[in-house]
C-alpha atoms as an extended CHARMM CRD file, in Angstrom:
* protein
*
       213  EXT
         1         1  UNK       CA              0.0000000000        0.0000000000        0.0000000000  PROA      1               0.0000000000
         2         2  UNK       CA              2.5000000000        2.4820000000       -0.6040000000  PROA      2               0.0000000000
         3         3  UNK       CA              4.4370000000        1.6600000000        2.4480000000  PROA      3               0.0000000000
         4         4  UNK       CA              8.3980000000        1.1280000000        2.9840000000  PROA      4               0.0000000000
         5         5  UNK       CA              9.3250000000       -2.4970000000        2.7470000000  PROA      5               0.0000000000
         6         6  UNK       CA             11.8860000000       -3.1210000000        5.6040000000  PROA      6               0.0000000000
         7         7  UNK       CA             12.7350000000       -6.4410000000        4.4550000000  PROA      7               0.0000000000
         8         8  UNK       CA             14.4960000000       -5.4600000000        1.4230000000  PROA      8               0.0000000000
         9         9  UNK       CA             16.4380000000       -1.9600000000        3.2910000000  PROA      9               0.0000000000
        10        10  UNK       CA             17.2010000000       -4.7610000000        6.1820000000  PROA      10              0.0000000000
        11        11  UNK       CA             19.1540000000       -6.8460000000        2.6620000000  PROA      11              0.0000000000
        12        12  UNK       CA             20.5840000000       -4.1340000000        1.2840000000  PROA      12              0.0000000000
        13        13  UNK       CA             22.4180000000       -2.9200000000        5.0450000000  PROA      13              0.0000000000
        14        14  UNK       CA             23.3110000000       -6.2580000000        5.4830000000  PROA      14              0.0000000000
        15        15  UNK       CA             25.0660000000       -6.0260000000        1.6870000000  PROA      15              0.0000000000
        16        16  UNK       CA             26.5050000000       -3.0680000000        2.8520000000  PROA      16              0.0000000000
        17        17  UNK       CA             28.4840000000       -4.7880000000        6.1040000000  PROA      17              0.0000000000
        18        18  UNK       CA             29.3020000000       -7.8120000000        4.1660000000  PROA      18              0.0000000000
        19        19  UNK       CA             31.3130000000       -6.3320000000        1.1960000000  PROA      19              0.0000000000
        20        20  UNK       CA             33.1780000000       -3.6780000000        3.7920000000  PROA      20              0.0000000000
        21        21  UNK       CA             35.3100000000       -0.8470000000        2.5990000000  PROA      21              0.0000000000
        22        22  UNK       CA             37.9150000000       -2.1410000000       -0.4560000000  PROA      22              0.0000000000
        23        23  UNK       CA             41.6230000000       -2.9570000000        0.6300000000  PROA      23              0.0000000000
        24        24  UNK       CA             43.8050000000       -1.9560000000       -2.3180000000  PROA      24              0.0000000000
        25        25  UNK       CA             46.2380000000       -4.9790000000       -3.0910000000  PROA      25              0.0000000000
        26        26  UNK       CA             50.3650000000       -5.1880000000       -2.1780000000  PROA      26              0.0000000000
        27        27  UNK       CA             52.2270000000       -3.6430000000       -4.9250000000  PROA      27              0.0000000000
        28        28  UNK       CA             54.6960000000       -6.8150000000       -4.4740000000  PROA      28              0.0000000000
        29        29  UNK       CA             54.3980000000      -10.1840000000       -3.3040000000  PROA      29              0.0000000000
        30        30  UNK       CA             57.5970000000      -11.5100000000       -2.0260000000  PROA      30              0.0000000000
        31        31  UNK       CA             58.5100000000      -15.3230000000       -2.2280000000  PROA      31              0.0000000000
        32        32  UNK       CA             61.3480000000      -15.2750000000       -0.0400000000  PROA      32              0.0000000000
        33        33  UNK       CA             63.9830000000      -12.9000000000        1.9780000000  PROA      33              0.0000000000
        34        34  UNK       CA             67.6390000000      -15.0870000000        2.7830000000  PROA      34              0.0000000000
        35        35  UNK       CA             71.0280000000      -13.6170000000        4.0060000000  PROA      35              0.0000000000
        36        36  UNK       CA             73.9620000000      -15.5690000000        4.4290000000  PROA      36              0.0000000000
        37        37  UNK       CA             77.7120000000      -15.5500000000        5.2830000000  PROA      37              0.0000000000
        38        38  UNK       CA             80.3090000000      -15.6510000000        2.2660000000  PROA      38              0.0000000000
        39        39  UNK       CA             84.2900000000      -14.5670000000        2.5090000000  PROA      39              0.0000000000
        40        40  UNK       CA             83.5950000000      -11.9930000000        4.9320000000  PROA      40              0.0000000000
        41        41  UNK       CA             80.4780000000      -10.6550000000        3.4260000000  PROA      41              0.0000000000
        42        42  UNK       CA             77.0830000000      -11.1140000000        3.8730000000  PROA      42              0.0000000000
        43        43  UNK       CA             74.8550000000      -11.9120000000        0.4260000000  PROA      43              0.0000000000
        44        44  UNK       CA             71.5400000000      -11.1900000000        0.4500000000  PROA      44              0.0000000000
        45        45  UNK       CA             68.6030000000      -12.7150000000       -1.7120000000  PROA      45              0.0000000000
        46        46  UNK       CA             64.9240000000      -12.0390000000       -2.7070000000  PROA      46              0.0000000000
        47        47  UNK       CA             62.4510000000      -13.0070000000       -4.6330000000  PROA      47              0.0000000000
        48        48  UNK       CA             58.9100000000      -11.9820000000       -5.6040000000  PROA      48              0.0000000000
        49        49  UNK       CA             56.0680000000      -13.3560000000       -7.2810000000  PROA      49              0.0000000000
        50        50  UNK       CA             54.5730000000       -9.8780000000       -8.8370000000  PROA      50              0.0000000000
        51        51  UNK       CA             55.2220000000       -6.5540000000       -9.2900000000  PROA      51              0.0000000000
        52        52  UNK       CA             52.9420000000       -3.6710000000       -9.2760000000  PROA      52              0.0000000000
        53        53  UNK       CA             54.2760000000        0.1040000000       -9.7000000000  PROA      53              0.0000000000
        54        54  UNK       CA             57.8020000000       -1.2590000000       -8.2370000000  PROA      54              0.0000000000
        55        55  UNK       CA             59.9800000000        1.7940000000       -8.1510000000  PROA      55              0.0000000000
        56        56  UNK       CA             63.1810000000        0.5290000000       -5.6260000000  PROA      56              0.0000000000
        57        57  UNK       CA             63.8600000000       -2.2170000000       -2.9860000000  PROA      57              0.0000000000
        58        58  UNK       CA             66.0250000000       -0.2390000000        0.0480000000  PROA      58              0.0000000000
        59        59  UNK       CA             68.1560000000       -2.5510000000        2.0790000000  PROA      59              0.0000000000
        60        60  UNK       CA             68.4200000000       -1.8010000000        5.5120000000  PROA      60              0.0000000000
        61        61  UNK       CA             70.7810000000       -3.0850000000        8.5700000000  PROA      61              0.0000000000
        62        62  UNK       CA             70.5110000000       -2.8400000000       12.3440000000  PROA      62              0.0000000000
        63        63  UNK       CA             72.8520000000       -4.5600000000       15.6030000000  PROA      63              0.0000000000
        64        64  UNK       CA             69.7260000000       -4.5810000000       17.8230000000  PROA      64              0.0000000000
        65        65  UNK       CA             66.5660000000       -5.7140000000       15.2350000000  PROA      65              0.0000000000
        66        66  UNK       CA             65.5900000000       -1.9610000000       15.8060000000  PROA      66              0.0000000000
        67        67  UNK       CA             66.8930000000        0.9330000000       14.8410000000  PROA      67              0.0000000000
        68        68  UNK       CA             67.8380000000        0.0710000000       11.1000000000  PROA      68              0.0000000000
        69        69  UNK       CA             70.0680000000        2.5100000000        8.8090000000  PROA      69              0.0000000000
        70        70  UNK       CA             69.6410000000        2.0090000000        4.8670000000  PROA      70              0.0000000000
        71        71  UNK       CA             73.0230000000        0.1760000000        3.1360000000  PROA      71              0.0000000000
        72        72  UNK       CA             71.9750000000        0.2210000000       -0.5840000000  PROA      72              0.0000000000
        73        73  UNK       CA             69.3090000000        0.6240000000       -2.8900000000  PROA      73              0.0000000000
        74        74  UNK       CA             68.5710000000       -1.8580000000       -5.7160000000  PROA      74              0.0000000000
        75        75  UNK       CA             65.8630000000       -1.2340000000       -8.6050000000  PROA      75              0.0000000000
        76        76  UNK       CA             62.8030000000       -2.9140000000       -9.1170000000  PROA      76              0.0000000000
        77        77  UNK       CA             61.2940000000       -4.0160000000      -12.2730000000  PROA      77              0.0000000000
        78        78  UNK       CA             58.1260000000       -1.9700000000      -12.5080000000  PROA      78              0.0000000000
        79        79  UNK       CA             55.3990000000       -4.1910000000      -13.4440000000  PROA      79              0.0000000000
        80        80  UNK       CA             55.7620000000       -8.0640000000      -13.5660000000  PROA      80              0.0000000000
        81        81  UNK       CA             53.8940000000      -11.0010000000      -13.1400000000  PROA      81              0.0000000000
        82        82  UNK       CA             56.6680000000      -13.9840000000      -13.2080000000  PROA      82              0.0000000000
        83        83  UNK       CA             59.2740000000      -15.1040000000      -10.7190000000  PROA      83              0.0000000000
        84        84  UNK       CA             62.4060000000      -12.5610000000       -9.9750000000  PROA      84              0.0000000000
        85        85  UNK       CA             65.7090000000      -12.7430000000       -8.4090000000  PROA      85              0.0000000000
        86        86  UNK       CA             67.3110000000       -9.9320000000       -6.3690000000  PROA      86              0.0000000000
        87        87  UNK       CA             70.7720000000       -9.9000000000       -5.0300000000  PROA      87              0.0000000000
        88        88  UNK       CA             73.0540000000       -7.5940000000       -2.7710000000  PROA      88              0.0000000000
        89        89  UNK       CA             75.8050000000       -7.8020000000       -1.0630000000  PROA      89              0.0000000000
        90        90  UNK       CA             76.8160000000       -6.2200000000        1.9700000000  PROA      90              0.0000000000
        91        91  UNK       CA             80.7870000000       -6.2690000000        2.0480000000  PROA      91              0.0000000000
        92        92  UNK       CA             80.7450000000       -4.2550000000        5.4510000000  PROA      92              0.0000000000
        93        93  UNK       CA             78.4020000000       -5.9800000000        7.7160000000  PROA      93              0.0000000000
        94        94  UNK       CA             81.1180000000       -5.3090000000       10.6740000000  PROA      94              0.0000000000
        95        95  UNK       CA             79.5670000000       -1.3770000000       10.2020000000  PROA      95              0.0000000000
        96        96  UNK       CA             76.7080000000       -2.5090000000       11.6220000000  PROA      96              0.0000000000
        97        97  UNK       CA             78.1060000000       -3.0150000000       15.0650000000  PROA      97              0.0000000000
        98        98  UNK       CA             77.0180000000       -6.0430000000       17.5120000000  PROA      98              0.0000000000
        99        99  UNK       CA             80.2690000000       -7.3490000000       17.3690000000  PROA      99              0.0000000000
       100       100  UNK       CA             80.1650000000      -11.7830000000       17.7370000000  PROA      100             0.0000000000
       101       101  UNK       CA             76.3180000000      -11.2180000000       17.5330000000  PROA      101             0.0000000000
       102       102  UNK       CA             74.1160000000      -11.2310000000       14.8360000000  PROA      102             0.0000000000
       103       103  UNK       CA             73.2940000000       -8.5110000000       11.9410000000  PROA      103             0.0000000000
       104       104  UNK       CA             69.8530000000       -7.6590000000       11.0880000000  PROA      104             0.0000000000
       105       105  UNK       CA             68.4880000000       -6.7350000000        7.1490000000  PROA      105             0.0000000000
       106       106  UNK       CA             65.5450000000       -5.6980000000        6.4260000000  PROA      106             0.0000000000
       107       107  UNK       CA             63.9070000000       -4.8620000000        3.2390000000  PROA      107             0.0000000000
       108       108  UNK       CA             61.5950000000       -1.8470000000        2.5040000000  PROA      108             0.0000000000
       109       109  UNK       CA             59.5920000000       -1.3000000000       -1.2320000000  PROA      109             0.0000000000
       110       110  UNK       CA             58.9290000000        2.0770000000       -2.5760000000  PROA      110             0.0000000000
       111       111  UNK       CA             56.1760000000        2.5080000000       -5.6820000000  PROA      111             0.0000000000
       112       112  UNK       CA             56.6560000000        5.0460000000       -8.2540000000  PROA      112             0.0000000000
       113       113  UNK       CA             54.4050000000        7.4520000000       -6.3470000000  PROA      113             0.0000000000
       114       114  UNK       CA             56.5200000000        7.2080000000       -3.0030000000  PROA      114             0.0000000000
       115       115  UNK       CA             54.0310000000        5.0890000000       -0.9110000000  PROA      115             0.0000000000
       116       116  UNK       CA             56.3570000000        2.4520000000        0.1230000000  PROA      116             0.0000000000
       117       117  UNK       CA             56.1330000000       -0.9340000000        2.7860000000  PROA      117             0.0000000000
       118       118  UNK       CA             58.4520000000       -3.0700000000        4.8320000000  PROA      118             0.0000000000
       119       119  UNK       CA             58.7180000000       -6.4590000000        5.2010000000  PROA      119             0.0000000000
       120       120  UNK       CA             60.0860000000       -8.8320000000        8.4270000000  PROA      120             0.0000000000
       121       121  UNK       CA             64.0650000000       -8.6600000000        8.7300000000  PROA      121             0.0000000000
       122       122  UNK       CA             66.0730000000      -11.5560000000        9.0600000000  PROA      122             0.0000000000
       123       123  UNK       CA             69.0740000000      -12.1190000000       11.3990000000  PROA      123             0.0000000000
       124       124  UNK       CA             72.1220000000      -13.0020000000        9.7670000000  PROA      124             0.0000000000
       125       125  UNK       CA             75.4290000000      -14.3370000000       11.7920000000  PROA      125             0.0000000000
       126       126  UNK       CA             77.8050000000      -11.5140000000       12.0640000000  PROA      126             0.0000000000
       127       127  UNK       CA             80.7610000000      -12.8740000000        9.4640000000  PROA      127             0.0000000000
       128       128  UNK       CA             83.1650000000       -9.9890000000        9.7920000000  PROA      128             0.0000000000
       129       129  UNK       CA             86.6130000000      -11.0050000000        8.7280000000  PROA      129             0.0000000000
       130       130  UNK       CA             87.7010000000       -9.5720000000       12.4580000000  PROA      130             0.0000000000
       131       131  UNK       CA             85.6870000000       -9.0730000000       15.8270000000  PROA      131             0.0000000000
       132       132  UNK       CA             86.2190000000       -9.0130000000       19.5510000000  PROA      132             0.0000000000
       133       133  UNK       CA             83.9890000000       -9.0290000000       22.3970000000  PROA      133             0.0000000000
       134       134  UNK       CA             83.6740000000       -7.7610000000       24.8200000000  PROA      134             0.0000000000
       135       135  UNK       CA             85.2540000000       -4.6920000000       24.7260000000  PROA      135             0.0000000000
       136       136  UNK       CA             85.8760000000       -3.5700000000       26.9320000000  PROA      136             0.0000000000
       137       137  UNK       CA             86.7810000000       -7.1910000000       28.6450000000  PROA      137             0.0000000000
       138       138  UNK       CA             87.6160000000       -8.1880000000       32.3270000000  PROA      138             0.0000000000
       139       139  UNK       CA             88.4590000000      -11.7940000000       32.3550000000  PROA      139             0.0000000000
       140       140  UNK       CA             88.1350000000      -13.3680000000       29.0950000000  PROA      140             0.0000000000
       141       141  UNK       CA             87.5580000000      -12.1870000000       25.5600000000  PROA      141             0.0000000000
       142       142  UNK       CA             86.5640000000      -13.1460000000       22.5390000000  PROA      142             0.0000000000
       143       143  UNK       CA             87.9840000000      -13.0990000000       18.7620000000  PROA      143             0.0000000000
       144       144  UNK       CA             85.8980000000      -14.0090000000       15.5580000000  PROA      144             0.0000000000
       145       145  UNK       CA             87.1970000000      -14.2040000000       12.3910000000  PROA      145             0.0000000000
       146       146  UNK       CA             87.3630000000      -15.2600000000        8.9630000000  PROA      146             0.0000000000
       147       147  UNK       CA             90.0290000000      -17.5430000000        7.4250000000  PROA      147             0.0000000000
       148       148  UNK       CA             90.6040000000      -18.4030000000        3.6970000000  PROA      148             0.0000000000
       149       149  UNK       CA             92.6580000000      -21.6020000000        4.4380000000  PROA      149             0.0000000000
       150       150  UNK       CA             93.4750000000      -23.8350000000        7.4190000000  PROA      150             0.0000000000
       151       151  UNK       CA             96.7030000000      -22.1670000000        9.0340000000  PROA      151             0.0000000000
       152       152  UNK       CA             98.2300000000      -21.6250000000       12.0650000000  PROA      152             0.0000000000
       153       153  UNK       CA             97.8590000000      -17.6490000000       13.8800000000  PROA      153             0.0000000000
       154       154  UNK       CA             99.3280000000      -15.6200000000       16.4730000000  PROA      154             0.0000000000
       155       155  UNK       CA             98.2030000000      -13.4080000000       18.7610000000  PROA      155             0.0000000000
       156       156  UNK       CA             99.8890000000      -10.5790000000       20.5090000000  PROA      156             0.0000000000
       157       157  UNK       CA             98.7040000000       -7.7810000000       22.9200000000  PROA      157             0.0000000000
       158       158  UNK       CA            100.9220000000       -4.8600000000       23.5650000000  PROA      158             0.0000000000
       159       159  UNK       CA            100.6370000000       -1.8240000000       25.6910000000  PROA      159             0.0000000000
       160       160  UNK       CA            100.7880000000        1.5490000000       24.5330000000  PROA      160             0.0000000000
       161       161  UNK       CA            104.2820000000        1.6580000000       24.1140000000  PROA      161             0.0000000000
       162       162  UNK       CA            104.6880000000       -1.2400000000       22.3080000000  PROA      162             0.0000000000
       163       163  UNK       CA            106.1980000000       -3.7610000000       25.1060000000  PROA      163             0.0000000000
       164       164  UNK       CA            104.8600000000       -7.1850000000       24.1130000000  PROA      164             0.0000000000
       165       165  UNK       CA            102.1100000000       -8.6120000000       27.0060000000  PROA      165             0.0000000000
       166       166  UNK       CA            101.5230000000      -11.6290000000       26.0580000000  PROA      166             0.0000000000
       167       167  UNK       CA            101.2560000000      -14.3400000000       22.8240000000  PROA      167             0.0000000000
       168       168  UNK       CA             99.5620000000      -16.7770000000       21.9090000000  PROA      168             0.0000000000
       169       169  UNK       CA             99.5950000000      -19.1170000000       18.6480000000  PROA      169             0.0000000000
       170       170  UNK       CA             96.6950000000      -21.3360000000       17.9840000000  PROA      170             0.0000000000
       171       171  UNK       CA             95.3730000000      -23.3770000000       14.6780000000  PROA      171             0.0000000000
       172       172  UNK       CA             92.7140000000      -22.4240000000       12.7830000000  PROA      172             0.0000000000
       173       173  UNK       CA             90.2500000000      -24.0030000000        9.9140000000  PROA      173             0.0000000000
       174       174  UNK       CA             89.3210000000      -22.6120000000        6.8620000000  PROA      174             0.0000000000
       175       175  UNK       CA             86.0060000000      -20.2500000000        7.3900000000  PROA      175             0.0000000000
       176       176  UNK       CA             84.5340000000      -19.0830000000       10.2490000000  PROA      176             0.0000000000
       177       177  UNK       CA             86.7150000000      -19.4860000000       13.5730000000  PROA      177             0.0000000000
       178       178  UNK       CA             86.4380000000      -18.3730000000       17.1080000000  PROA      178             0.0000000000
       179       179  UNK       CA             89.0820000000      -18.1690000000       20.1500000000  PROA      179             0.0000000000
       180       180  UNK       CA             89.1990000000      -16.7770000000       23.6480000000  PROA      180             0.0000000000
       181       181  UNK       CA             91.8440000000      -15.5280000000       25.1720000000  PROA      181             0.0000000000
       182       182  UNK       CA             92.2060000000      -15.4020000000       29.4790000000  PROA      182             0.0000000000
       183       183  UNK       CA             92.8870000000      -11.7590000000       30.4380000000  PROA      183             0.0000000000
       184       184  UNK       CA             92.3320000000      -11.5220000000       33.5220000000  PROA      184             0.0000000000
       185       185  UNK       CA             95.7660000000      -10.9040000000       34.8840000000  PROA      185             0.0000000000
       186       186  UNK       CA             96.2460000000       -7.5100000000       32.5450000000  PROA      186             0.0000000000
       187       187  UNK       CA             96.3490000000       -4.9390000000       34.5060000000  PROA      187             0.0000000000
       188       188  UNK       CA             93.4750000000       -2.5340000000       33.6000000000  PROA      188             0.0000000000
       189       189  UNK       CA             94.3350000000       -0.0490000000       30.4670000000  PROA      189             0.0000000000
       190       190  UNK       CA             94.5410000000        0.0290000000       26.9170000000  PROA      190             0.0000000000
       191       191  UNK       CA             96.5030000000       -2.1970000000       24.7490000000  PROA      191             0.0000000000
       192       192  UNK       CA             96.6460000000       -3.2590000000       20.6420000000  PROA      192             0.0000000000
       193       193  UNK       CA             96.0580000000       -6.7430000000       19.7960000000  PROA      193             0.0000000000
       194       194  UNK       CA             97.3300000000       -7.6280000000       16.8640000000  PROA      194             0.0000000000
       195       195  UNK       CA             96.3480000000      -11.2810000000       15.1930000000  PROA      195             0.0000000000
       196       196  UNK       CA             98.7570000000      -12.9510000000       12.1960000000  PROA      196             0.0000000000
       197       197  UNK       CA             98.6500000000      -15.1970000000        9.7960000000  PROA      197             0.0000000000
       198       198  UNK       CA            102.1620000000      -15.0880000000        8.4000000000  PROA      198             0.0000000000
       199       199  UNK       CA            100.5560000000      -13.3540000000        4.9130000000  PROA      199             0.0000000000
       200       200  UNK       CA             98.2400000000      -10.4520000000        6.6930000000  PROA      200             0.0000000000
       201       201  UNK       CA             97.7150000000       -8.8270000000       10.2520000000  PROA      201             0.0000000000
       202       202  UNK       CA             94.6790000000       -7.1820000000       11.5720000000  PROA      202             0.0000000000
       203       203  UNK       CA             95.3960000000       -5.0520000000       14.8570000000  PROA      203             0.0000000000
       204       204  UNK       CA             92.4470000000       -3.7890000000       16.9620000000  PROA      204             0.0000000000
       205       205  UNK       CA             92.5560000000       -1.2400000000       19.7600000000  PROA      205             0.0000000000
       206       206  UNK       CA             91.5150000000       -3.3660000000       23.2630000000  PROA      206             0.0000000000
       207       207  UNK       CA             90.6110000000       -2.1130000000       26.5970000000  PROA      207             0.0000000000
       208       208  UNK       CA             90.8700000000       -3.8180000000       29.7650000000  PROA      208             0.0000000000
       209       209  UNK       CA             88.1650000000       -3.2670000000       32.2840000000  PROA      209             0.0000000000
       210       210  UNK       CA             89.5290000000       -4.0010000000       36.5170000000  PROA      210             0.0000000000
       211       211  UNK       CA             87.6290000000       -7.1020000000       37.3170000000  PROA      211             0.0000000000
       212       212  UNK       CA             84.2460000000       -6.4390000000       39.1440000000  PROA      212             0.0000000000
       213       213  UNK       CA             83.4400000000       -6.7100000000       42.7400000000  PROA      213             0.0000000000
């Protein structure tokens, strides 16, 4: 009779809630984010499945997982719709501090128009050619390091004025290889430690902490 049929405005509101407001797609849908350890460096490696308005990827790094700096800046294909492979290598991840700990990447996408999106980091062993922790030290400390053959090393600490403290040889395998060395009857100061191979020397400034109460 003229009336308002509330069946059909009760449909269409319940239309309304069901569709929602529109969520506008990723611009890129990665596969896959890897780092890993290689002579020193650290490689990293992405892939994605599409590519929508894909100006630049940014590579980031961070010591804590938090505060992230950008390393590098690789271009992205635009549009795409098949499988690609990104690479970049990060020949100082050292720079990134947390010495003996690990180094975090992360990757951030910018579109042609500047809007732009992160995705999760990943932790990569720090593989610095050199490292030592702690540093200060009181008792014990650390050194990390990269070798490119099995061979035998020595390790020196002088004082300021170049008297010799103590030394200590020790063998080594090829890659990755870690040693402590007992400090904790150097008197408190500053000192250079210097570690040899026979072919190259890295020296590194050390400070020794007095021990703690």
């Amino acid at each position: 009779s003229g009336g308002f049929d509330n069946t059909l405005a009760g449909s269409y509101d319940a239309f309304l809630v069901k569709f929602g407001p529109c969520v506008p797609p990723l611009s890129v849908e990665l596969l896959s984010f890897t780092g890993e350890c290689t002579l020193g460096k650290v490689q990293l490696h992405w892939s994605t499945a599409t590519e929508t308005n894909n100006d630049y990827f940014t590579l980031e790094r961070s010591s804590n997982g938090t505060d992230f700096e950008a390393i590098g800046i690789v271009d992205g294909a635009g549009n795409s719709s098949t499988i690609l492979q990104y690479e970049f290598i990060d020949v100082s991840p050292s720079a990134g501090g947390g010495q003996g700990e690990a180094v975090y990447y992360r990757l951030k996408q910018t579109d042609f128009n500047g809007a732009f999106e992160y995705f999760d980091p990943v932790a990569v062993e720090n593989c610095s050619e050199f490292s030592v922790f702690p540093n200060p030290a009181t008792n014990e400390l650390s050194i990390r390091f990269f070798s490119e053959t099995a061979d035998q090393i020595i390790v020196q600490v002088h004082d300021m004025i170049g008297k010799l403290i103590m030394s200590k040889s020790a063998s080594v395998t090829k890659g990755n290889n870690l040693l402590t060395l007992d400090v904790a009857g150097v008197a408190s100061g500053m000192y250079f430690m210097k570690i040899s191979d026979g072919t190259k020397q890295e020296t590194v400034k050390l400070i020794k902490s007095a021990l703690q109460e």
